[in-house]
C-alpha positions in Angstrom: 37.6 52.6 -4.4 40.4 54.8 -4.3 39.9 58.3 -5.9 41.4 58.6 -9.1 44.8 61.2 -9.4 44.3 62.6 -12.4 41.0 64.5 -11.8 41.0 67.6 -9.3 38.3 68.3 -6.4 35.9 69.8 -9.2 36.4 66.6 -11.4 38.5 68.3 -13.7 41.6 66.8 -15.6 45.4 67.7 -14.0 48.5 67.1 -14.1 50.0 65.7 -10.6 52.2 68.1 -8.8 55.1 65.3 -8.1 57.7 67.7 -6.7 57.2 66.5 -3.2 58.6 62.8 -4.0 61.6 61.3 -3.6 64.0 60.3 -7.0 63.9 56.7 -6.2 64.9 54.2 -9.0 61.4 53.4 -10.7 60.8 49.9 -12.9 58.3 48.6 -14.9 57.9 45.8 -17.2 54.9 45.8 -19.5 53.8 43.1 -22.0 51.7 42.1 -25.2 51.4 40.3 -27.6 50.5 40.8 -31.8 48.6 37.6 -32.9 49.2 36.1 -36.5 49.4 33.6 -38.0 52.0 30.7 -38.4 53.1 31.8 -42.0 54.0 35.1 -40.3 55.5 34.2 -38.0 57.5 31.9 -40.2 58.8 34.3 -42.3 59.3 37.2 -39.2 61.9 34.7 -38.0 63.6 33.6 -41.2 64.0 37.8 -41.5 61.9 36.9 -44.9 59.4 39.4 -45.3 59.6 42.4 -48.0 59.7 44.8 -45.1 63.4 43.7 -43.6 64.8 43.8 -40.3 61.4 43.2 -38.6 62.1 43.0 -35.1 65.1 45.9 -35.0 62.5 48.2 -36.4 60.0 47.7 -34.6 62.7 47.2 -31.0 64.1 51.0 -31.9 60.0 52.6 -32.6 59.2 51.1 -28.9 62.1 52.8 -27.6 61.2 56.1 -29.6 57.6 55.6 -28.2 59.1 55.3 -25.1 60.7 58.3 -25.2 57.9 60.4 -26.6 55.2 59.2 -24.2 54.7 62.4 -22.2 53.9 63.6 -25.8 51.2 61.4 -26.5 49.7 60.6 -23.3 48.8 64.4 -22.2 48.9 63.9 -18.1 52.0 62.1 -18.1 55.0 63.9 -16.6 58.6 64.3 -18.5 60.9 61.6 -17.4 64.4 61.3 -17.7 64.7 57.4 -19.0 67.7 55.6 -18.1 66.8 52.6 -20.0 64.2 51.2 -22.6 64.3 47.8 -23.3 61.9 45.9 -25.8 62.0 42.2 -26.4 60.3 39.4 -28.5 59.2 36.2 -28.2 57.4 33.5 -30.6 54.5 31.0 -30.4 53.1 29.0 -33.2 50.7 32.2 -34.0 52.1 35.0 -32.2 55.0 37.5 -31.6 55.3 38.4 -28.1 56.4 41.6 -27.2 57.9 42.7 -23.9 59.2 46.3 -22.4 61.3 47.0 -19.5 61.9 51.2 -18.5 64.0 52.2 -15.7 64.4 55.6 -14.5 65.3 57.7 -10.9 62.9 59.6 -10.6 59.8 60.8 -8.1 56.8 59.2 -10.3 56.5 55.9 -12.4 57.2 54.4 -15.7 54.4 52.2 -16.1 53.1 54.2 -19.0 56.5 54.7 -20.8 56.7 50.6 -20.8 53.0 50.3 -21.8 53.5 52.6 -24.7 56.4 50.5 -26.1 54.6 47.7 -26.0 51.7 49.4 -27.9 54.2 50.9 -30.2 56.7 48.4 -31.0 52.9 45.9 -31.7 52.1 48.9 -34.2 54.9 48.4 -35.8 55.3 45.3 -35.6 51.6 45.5 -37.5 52.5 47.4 -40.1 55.3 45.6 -40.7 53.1 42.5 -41.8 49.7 43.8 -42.8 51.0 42.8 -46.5 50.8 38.8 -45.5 48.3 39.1 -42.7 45.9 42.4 -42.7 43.8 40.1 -39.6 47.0 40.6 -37.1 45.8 41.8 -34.0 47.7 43.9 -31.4 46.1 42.6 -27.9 47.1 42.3 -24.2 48.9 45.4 -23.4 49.2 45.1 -19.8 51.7 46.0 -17.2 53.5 42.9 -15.6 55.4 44.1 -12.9 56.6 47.3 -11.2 58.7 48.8 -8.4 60.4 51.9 -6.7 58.8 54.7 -4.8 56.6 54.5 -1.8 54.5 51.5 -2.9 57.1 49.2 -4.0 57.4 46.1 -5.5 54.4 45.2 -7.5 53.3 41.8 -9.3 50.4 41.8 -11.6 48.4 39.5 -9.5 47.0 36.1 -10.2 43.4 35.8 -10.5 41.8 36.2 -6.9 38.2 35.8 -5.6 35.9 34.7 -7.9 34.0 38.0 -9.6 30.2 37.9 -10.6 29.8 37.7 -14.1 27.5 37.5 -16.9 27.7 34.5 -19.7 28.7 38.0 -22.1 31.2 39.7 -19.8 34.2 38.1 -18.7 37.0 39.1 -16.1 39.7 40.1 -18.6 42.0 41.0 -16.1 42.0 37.7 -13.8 42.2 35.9 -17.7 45.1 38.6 -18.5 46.8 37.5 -15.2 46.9 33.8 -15.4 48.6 33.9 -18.5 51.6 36.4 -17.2 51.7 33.6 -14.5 52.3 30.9 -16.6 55.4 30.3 -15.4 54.4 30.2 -11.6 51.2 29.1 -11.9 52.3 26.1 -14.7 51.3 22.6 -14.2 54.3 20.3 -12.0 55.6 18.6 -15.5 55.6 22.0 -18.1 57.5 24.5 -15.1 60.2 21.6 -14.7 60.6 22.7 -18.7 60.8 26.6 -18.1 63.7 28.4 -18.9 64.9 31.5 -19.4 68.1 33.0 -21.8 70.2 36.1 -20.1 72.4 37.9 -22.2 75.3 40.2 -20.5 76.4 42.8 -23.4 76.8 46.4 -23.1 77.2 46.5 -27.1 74.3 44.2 -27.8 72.0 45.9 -25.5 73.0 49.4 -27.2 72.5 47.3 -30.2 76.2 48.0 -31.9 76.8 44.3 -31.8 75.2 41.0 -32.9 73.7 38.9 -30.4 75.8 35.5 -31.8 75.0 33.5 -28.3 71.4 33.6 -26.8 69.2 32.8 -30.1 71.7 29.9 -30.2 70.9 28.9 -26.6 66.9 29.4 -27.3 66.9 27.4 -30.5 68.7 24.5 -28.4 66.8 24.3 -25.2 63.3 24.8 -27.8 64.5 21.9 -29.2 65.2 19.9 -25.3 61.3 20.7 -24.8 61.9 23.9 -22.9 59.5 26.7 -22.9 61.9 29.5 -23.6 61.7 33.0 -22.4 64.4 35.6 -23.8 66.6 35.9 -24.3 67.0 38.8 -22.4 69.6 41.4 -23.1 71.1 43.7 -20.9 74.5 46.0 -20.3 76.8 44.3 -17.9 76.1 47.4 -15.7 72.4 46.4 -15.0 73.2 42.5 -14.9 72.1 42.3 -11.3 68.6 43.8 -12.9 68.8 41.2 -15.7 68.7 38.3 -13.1 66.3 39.3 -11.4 64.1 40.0 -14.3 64.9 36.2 -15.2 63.9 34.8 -12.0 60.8 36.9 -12.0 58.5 33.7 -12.8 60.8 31.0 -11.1 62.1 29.3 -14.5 63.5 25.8 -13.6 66.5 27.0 -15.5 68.3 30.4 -16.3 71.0 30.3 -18.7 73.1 33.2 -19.1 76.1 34.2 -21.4 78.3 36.9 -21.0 79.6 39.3 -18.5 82.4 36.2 -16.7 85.5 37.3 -17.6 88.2 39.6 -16.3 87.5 43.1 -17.7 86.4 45.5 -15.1 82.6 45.9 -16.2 82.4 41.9 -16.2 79.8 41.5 -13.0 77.9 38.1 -14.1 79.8 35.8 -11.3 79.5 38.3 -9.0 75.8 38.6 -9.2 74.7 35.1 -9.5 76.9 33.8 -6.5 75.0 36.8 -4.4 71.7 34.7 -5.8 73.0 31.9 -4.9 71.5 29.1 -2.1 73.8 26.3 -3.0 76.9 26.4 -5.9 77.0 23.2 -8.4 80.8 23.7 -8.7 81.5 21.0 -10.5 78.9 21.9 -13.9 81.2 25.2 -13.7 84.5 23.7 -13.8 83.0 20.9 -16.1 82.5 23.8 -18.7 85.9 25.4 -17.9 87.3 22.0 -18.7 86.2 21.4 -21.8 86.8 24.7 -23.4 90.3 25.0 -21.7 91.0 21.7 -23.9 90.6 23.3 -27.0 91.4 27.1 -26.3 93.7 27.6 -23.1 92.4 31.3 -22.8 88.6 29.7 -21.4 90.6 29.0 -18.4 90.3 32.8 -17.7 86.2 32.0 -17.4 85.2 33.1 -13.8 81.2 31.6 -14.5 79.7 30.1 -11.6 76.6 27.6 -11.3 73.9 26.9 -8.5 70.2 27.0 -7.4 68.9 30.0 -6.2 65.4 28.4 -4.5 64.2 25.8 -7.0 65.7 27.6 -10.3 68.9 26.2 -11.4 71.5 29.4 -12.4 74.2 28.6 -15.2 77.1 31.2 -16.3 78.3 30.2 -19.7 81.2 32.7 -21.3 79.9 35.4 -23.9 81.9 33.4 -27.1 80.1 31.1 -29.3 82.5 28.5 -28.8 82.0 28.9 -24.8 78.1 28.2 -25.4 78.5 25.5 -27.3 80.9 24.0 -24.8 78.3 24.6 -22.3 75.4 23.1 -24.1 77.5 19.8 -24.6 78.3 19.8 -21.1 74.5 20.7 -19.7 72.2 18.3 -22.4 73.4 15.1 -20.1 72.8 16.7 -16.8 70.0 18.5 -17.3 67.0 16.3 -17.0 68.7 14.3 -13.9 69.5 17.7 -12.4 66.2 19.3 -12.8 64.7 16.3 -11.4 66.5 16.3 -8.2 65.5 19.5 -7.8 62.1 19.4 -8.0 62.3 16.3 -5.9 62.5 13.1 -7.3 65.2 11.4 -9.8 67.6 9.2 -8.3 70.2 10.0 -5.9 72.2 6.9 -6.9 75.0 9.2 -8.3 74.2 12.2 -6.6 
């Protein structure tokens, strides 16, 4: 086993001396979940609950936890955080709870992403003991991270079998098929995983509404999708934001925003670097149909392809661009997912 860092040649506690390292851009993505029940999670989505604005308050006190973690975690170092995102997510008895922090520095942010989790699920907590005092806060875990000398890391999949006793299980090979769900999904349920992007500098600083990805969520929920996101980010870290997306291999990313003409608009540029093959006719499909009704969607650069076996759609950032997309996608998608996973006819094709 390797010896642990934090404990000095006389097996006391220390702070590691990092100031040999390289600043190297550092990532990590940490997740958890705060189990409930259905009623809760009912009324957390309706915005219903006497404490309001559930999910903004608890998004800004993971940030601030974030922020503060060298404070309450007393070996970690000081770190200049360039980003803090938290996210949510629903099942029938749960909000899911995911953190993304991104610095340049010489050690990790592993803990910084951990403790939003923790914190935004305390929150979260408090913010519904009234209806359900049982909630409980569990599987804070880290998912993924990279940068510095080790890398990219991926919380691994459940590896040799482990001795155990009928009273102790392997939490972390349990823990780790469940991240994995996406990748590790039977053939029929990952043909039905998708993920929602979201390219907005002013949503992801959180000075603008998010009108387009809950809309996109509720509809593919409703197509029999299992729906990750959506995920927000500044169209300066869209590159980051597709990546993050494809992390699991989703049969389908969906993303909204960032595929216009304005300098900071990147979205096109990104996917088409992702890119295998390009499905150029869904994109000009899309173009077509909003350029019918509003001349000025002509201006859309959005692109569409399959990078490996995930299909990549850019829809415009406007309400009325999504919806043109969705009316577009809803007859394709089955036939077009199909062929990609290899079968459905090739008749048409």
């Amino acid at each position: 086993m390797s010896e642990l860092s934090h404990v000095d040649d006389e097996g006391r506690a220390r702070m590691v001396d990092v100031s040999a390292k390289d600043d190297t851009t550092r990532i990590a993505v940490a997740a958890g979940e705060l189990r409930t029940t259905a009623e809760v999670v009912a009324l957390v989505r309706a915005d219903n609950l006497p404490k309001a604005d559930v999910l903004s308050t608890a998004r800004i006190a993971g940030i601030a936890g974030a922020k503060k973690t060298s404070e309450l975690i007393p070996l970690c170092h000081q770190l200049a955080l360039s980003s803090v995102r938290v996210e949510f997510g629903f099942t029938d008895t749960g909000i899911t709870i995911e953190a993304t922090a991104k610095t340049k520095g010489p050690t990790g942010v592993e803990m910084e992403a951990l403790t939003a989790v923790a914190v935004a699920g305390l929150t979260l907590h408090d913010m519904v003991k009234a209806v359900d005092p049982a909630a409980t806060l569990t599987e804070v875990r880290l998912l993924t991270k990279e940068g510095g000398k080790h890398g990219h890391w991926v919380r691994p999949a459940a590896a040799e079998p482990i001795e155990t006793t009928d009273e102790t299980a392997d939490d972390d090979a349990v823990a780790a098929e469940e991240i994995s769900e996406y990748a590790e999904a039977e053939p029929d349920e990952a043909e039905r995983s998708a993920v929602v992007l979201v390219s907005s500098t002013g949503v992801a600083a959180g000075t603008r509404v998010d009108t387009t990805g809950p809309v996109l969520v509720e509809w593919l929920a409703d197509l029999g999708f299992s729906v990750r996101g959506p995920l927000v980010y500044a169209d300066a870290d869209i590159e980051f934001g597709l990546a993050d997306a494809l992390r699991f291999e989703p049969a389908l990313v969906i993303s909204t925003g960032g595929t216009g003409a304005s300098p900071t608009d990147g979205t096109p540029e990104v996917t088409l670097a992702l890119l295998d093959r390009e499905l150029p006719g869904v994109a000009e499909a899309i173009r077509q149909r909003g350029t019918a009704k509003f001349p000025l969607a002509a201006l859309s650069r959005g692109v569409a392809g399959l990078a490996g076996r995930s299909v990549i759609v850019n829809l415009p950032g406007s309400p009325g661009g999504v919806k043109d997309g969705m009316a577009v996608l809803e007859p394709l998608l089955d036939h077009l997912l199909a062929q990609v996973a290899g079968g459905g006819s090739h008749d048409n094709g």
